[in-house]
N, C-alpha and C positions, 0 to 999 in steps of 0.2 A: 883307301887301299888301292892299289894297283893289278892291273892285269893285264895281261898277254893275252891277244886272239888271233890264231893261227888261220888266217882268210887265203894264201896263197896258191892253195891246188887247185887244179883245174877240172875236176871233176868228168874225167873223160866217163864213167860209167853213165853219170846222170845227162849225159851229152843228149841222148834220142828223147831229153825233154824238156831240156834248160835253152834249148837254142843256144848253147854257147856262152851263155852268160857265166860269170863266176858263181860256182853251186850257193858260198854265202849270201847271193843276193835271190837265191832262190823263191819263190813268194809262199805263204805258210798262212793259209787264211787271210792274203791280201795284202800281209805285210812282209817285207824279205826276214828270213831267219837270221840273218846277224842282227836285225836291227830288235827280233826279240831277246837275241842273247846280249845285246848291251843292254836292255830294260832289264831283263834278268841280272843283269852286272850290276846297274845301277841301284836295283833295289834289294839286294845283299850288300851294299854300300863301297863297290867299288866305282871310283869316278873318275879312275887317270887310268887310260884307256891305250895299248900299243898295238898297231893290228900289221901285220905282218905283209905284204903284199906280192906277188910274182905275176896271175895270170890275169891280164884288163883289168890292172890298179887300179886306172882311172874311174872306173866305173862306182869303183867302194868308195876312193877319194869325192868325187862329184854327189855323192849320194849324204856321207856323213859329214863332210867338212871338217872344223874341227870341234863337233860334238856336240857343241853349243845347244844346239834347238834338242837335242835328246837327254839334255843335264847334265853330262862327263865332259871330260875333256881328254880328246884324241891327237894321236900322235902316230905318226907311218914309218914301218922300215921297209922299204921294197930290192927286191932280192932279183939282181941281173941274171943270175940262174939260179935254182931251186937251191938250198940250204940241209934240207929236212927239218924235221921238227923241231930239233935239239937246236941245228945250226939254227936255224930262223930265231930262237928265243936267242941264241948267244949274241945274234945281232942288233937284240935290243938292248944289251948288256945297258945302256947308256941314259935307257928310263928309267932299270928296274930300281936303281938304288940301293941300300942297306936296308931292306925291310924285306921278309916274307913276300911273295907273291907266288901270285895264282897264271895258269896258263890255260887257254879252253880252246878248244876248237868250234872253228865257226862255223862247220857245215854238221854240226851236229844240234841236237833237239834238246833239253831239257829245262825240269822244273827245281831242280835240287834247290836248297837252304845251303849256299857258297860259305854262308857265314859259318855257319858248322865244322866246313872242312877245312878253314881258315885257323878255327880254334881247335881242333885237334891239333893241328902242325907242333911239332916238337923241333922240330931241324931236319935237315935231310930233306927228304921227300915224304908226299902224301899223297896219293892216290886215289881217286874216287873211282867206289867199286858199282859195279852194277850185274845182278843175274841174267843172265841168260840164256832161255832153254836150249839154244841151236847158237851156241859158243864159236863156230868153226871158222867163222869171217873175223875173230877179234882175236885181242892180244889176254890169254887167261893169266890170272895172278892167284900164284899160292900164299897162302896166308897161315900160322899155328893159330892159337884159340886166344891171340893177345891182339892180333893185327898185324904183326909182325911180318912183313914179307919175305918169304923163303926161297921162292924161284918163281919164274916166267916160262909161258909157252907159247909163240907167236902162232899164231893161224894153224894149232893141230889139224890132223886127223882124230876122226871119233875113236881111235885105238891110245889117243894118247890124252883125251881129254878124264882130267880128275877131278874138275870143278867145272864149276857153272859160274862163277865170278869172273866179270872181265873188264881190263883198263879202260874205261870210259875216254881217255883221253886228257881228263881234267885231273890237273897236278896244281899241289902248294908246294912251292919251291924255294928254300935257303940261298941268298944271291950268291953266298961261294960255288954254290955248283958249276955256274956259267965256267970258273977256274978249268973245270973239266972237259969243256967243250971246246975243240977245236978252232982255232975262227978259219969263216973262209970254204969252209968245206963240209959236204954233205954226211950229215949227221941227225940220227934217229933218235928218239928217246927209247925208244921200245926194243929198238935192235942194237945199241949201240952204248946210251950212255948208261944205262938203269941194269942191266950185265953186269957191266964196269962198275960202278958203285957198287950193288951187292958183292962182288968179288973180295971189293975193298972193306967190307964189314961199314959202308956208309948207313946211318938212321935209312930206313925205308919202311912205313907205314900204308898197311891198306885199309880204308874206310868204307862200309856199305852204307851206301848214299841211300835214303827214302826218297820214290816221288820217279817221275819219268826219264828215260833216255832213249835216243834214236839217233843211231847213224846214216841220213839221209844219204848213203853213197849210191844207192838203186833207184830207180822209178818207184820199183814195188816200195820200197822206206818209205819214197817220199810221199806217195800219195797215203801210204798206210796213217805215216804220221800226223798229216791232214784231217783225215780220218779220228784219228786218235785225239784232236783239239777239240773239233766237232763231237766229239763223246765225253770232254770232259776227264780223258784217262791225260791226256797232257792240258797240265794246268798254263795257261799263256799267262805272262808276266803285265804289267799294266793297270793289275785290280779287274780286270774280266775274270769273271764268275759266269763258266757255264752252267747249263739249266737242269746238269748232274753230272755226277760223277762215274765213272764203270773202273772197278777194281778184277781185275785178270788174276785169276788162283787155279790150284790144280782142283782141286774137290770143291763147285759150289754148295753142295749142299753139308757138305762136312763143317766146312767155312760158317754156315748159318748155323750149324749146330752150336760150333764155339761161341758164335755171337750169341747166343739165347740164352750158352749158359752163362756168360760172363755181365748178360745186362738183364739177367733176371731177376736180380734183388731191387734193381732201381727202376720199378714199373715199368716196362715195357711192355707194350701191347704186339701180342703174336699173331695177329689176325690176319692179317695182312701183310706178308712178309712181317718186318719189326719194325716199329715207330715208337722212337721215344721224343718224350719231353720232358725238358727241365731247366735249370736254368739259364743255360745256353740257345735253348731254341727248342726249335722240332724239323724233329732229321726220319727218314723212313729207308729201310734196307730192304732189297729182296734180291734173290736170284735172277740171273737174264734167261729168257727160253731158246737163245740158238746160239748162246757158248759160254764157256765156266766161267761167268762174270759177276760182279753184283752191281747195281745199279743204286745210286746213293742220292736222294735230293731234299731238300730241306733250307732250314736256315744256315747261314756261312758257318757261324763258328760252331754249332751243333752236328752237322757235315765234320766238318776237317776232324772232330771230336772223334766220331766214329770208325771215317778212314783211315785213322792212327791206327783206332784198335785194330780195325779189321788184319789191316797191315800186318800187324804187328802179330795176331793170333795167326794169320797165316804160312812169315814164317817160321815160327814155333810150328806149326804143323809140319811144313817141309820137314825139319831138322827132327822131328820125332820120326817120320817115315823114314828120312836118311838111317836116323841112325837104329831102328828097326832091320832093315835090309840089312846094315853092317854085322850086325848082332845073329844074323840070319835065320 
């Protein structure tokens, strides 16, 4: 498969810590964050790789080559003035070919399963969604109860925010669309062409992605998300298994409720926060004591087992409080 990685901007926010460097080559635990997000590429099975370039090319060119020593194979379009998002992909019109593809941005963080948002794609567009409690820095997507996208809200105010879903950035994209894109000239996906398509009744699907995201555009992001590696709440791509996991919820102790009840028929032992065993392994849950986290460590596939559930039981809990409050 194929993918677009939007490495171009210059990160003037993350300036007072990048020394200037292009934000994608930013370092994440020692290694620069594109170079986990083409591991992450590469291990969702994309391996023809197009990276976009505007601010100290040279720097991403001299660093990945082409691809070779990372398993992909890489290809540059570099942009004598800025593009936008939209234009910078319509400039690769020339990789993407007749096949689906995906487009990510490279100064952001995640652990997502690409291949998921790959197979949802129907045509059109697909979206990869992510919660966010303090929405106000991103771009919110409205969705009905199908996925269906109904309308966009670029960077509200809290008087206009209706969700907590927001465009992550990461698009699977239909190669006619680039048809829609200008060439040549600055062009957004977010302000620009995804407007324009839902106007025209184009497919447009939103998907809530499991697993981490972060917009590294701050200091505060970035060391936050550092942080977040170190804790195991961002899983790094490569087969690195940190030495636990921390799941972030509103109610921990509600949270543990649901877990007890739903793994009390398959012996779990409560003594100790929760520790089960079984065929998978031996996994142990408890609550964190300085923020509504839980703290997960165990054997791998016994883990990942339980951070589904947990997941998964949490937001069913959101969505009973939403829709409690609704009900009022």
């Amino acid at each position: 498969m194929k993918a677009v990685i939007l490495t171009g901007g210059e990160g003037t926010r993350l300036r007072a810590v990048s020394g200037g460097q292009p934000k994608p080559m930013m370092p994440l635990l020692g290694v620069p964050l594109l170079q986990r997000t083409v591991e992450l590429l590469r291990e969702n099975g994309f391996d023809e790789l197009c990276l976009t370039l505007h601010y100290r090319p040279q720097v991403i060119r001299d660093y990945f080559g082409d691809g070779r020593q990372f398993g992909v194979r890489i290809c540059y379009r570099e942009e004598a003035a800025p593009l936008g998002t939209a234009g910078a992909v319509k400039n690769c019109a020339g990789f993407v070919g007749d096949e689906p593809f995906l487009v990510i941005s490279g100064d952001s963080a995640c652990d997502f399963e690409l291949r998921e948002l790959m197979a949802a794609h129907r045509g059109g567009v697909t979206i990869a969604l992510a919660a966010q409690a303090e929405p106000l820095a991103y771009g919110l997507v409205l969705t009905d109860r199908t996925g269906r996208i109904t309308g966009f809200l670029e960077k509200p105010a809290w008087e206009r925010v209706v969700t907590d879903r927001v465009s992550t950035g990461i698009y699977a994209l239909s190669p006619d669309l680039l048809d829609s894109i200008p060439p040549g000239v600055k062009y957004d996906f977010a302000r620009d062409l995804f407007p324009d398509l839902l106007a025209k009744g184009v497919p447009m699907l939103g998907v809530v992605m499991d697993g981490y995201w972060c917009d590294i555009g701050t200091p505060r992001a970035y060391y936050q998300c550092n942080l977040d590696a170190l804790d195991g709440v961002y899983r790094l791509p490569g087969g690195q298994e940190p030495p636990r996991r921390v799941i972030h919820c509103r109610d921990r102790a509600r949270l543990m409720r649901a877990m007890g009840e739903a793994l009390a028929e398959f012996g779990a032992d409560f003594s100790d926060g929760i520790t089960l065993a079984d065929s998978h392994g031996r996994a142990h849950l408890a609550p964190l004591a300085d923020r509504s986290a839980l703290a997960l460590e165990g054997d791998r596939a016994a883990v990942r087992r339980l951070e589904a559930l947990a997941r998964r039981l949490d937001r069913e809990l959101e969505r009973t409080a939403l829709d409690n409050r609704r009900n009022g």
